[in-house]
C-alpha positions in Angstrom: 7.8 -12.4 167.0 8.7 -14.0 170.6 12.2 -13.3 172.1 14.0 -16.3 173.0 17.0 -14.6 175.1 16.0 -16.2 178.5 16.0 -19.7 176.8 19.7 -19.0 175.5 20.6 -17.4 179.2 19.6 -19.9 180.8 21.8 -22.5 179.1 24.8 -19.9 179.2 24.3 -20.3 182.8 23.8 -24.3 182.7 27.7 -24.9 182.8 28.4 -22.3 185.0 26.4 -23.8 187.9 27.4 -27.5 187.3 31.1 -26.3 187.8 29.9 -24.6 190.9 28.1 -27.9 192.0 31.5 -29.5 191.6 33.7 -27.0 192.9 31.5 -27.1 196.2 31.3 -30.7 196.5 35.4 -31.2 195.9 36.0 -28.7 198.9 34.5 -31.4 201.8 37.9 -32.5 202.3 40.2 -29.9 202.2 42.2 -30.5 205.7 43.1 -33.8 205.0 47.3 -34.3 204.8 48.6 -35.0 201.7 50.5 -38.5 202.2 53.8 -39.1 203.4 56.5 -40.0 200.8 58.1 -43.6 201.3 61.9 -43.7 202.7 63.5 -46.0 201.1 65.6 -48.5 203.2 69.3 -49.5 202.3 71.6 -52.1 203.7 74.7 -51.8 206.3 76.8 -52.6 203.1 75.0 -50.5 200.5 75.4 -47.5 203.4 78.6 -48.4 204.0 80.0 -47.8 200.7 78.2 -44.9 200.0 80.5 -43.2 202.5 83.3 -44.4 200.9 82.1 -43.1 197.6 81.0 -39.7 199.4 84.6 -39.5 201.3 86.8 -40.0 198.0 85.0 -36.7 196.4 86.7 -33.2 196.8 85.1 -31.4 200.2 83.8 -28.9 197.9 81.8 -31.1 195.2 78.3 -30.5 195.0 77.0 -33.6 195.3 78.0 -33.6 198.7 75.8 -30.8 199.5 72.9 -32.4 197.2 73.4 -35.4 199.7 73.2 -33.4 202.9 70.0 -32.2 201.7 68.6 -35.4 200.9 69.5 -36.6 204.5 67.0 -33.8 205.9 64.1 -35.0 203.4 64.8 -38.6 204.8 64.7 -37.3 208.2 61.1 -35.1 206.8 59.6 -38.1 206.0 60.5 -40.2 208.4 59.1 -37.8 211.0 55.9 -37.6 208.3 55.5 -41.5 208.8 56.3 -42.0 212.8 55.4 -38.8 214.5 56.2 -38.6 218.0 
């Protein structure tokens, strides 16, 4: 009776090396920047009354702080977009 374990290894292995194939072709561009988010762009007036909404809170609500933050991921992304 023949033994047929290298037939069965080799397509054990089969998969295995494919995903290697893969892998190694997916890595070419690994130091390319992921993109830039968009900013979006609001008008004088929608800015405007923003500030109003953000200056009638209390000085300790939370959104105020949420806002702050988003100012320096606007700032981030603007920087991302137009580097200097």
């Amino acid at each position: 009776m023949k033994s047929n374990v290298r037939c069965w290894t080799l397509l054990r292995a089969a998969p295995l090396i494919a995903m290697l194939w893969l892998t190694a072709c997916a890595m070419g561009g690994s130091d390319v920047h992921a993109p830039c988010p968009p900013v979006v762009q609001y008008s004088r007036a929608d800015q405007a009354r923003a500030a109003e909404e953000v200056a009638a809170l209390p000085g300790r609500a939370m959104v105020v702080r949420m806002l702050s933050d988003y100012a320096v991921l606007r700032d981030q992304a603007r920087a991302c977009r137009f580097p200097r």
